[in-house]
Each structure stands twice: as C-alpha cells, then as structure tokens.
C-alpha positions in Angstrom: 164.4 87.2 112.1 161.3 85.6 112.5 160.5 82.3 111.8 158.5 79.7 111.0 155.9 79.5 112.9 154.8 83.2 113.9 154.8 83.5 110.1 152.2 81.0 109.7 150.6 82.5 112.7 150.3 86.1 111.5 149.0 85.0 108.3 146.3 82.6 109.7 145.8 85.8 112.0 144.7 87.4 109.1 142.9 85.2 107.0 140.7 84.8 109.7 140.3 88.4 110.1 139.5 88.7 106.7 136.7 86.3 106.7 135.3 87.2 109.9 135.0 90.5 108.2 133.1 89.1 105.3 130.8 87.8 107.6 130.1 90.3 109.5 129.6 92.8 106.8 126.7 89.9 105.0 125.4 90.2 108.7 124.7 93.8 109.0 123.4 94.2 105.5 120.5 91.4 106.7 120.5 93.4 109.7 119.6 96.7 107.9 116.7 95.0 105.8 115.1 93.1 108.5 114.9 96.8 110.3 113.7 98.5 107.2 111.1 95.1 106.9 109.6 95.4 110.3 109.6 99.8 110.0 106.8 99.1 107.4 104.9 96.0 109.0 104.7 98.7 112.0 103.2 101.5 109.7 100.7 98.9 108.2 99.7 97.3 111.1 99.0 100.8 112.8 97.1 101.9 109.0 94.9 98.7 109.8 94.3 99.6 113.3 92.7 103.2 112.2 90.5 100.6 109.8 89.3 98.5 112.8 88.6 101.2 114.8 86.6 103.2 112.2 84.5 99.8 111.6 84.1 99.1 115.0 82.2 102.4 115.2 80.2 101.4 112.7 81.2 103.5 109.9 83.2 101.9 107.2 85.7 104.4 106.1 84.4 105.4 102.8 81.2 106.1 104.2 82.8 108.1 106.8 84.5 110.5 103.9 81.6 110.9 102.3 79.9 112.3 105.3 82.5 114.7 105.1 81.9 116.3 102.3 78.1 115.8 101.7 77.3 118.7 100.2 79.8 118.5 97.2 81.4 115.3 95.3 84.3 113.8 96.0 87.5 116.7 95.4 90.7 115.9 93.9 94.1 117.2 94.5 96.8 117.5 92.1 99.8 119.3 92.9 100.2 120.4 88.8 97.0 121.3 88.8 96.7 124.0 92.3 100.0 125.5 91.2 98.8 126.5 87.7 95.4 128.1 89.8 97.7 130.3 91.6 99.9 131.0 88.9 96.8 132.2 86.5 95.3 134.3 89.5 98.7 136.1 89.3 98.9 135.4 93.3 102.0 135.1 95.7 101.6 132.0 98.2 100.9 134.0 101.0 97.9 135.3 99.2 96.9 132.2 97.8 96.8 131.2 101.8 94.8 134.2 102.9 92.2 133.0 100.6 92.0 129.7 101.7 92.9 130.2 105.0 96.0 128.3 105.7 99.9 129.7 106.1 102.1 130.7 102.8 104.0 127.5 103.8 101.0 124.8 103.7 100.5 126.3 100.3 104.3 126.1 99.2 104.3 122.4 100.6 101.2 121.3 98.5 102.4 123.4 95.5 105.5 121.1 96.2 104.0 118.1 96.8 105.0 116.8 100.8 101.4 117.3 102.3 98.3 117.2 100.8 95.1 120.0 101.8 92.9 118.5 104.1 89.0 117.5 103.1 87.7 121.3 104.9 90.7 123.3 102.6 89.8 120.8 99.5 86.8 122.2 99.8 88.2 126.0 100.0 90.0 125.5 97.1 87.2 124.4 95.0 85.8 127.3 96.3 89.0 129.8 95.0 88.9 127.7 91.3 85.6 129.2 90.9 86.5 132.7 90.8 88.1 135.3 88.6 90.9 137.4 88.9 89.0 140.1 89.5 87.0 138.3 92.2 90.3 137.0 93.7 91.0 141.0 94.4 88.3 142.1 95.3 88.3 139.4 98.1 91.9 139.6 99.2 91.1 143.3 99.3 87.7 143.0 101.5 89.6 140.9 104.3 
C-alpha cells in the first residue's frame, strides 16, 4: 500500500506535467507563426531588392516592361480565357505548344493556373488568337 505522501507526490507529478504541457504546446504554436512571419518578410524584402536594383539602373520597373514589349500594348493573361483558345482551335496541348513554342506541360500549367507565359510567349499567344482554325493547320502542318 502506498501512502500518503507518494500519493500527493505522483499527483503533483502530474499536474505539473499537465501544465508544462499546456505551455509548451502555446509555445510552439507562437513558434510556427513567427516562422511563417519572417518566411514572408524574407520574400518581400528580396521582391524590394529586385525594385532597388532595377532603379539603381535607372530604369524604373514599369518603364522597363514597357520596353519589352514596344511594339504591341501591354498583354493580358487569363487562365479562362487561353484554355477556351485552345479548346475552339480544337488543339491538344502539345500542339498548342508547337505553336507557341513551349513544352505540352508549360501549356498544361498555364491552362491550370501555377505559372504564368512569360512577356516573349504573351506575345506568341497573341500571335495564335489571331488565327483561324484553318490557319492553325496549316501552320502546325508547315513546321
């Protein structure tokens, strides 16, 4: 029989587990969002270093788009929008790429929304709204 004493011992034992528990738990939680806090200071502070250096050039950055794409206004991507082109040409992905020349699978991951076409295949794409079906054949045919 036990008595007295390691009674009052075991459950002091455990109460203190219990709370040191409790703490700990409020701990790591704080732990987790001061991680996840300084993840995106990093991301902005390195998005804000790209800024200084384009300035320091002396370009601000949307004159420096603009220079990309001189020749034609400023294109717009929407994911809706290039999936319904390919789907009233009637092409596969692959095809769709061969046209614009990029992979099947840059096509899939606009069509799907993870990347986005870079300023030169904007520009290509513009380029594939303009023409027909028939065009689209011909063209896929030639090359």
């Amino acid at each position: 029989m036990t008595n007295f004493a390691q009674q009052l011992k075991a459950e002091i034992s455990r109460l203190a587990k219990k709370e040191v528990r409790s703490d700990a738990q409020a701990l790591k939680k704080a732990s987790a969002q001061y991680r996840t806090d300084i993840a995106a200071l990093k991301r902005r502070i390195a998005t804000l270093e790209g800024v200084i250096k384009r300035l320091s050039k002396g370009q601000p950055a949307k004159a420096a788009k603009a220079e990309e794409g001189e020749d034609s206004p400023l294109l717009r991507f929407r994911v809706a929008g290039f999936a319904a082109l390919r789907k009233k040409l009637g092409l596969s992905a692959a095809d769709m790429g061969k046209l614009i020349g990029v992979s099947a699978q840059s096509v899939y991951h606009w069509e799907t929304g993870k990347t986005k076409p870079r300023a030169s295949q904007l520009q290509a794409i513009a380029a594939v709204r303009k023409l027909g079906k028939r065009e689209v054949a011909a063209k896929l045919a030639q090359g």
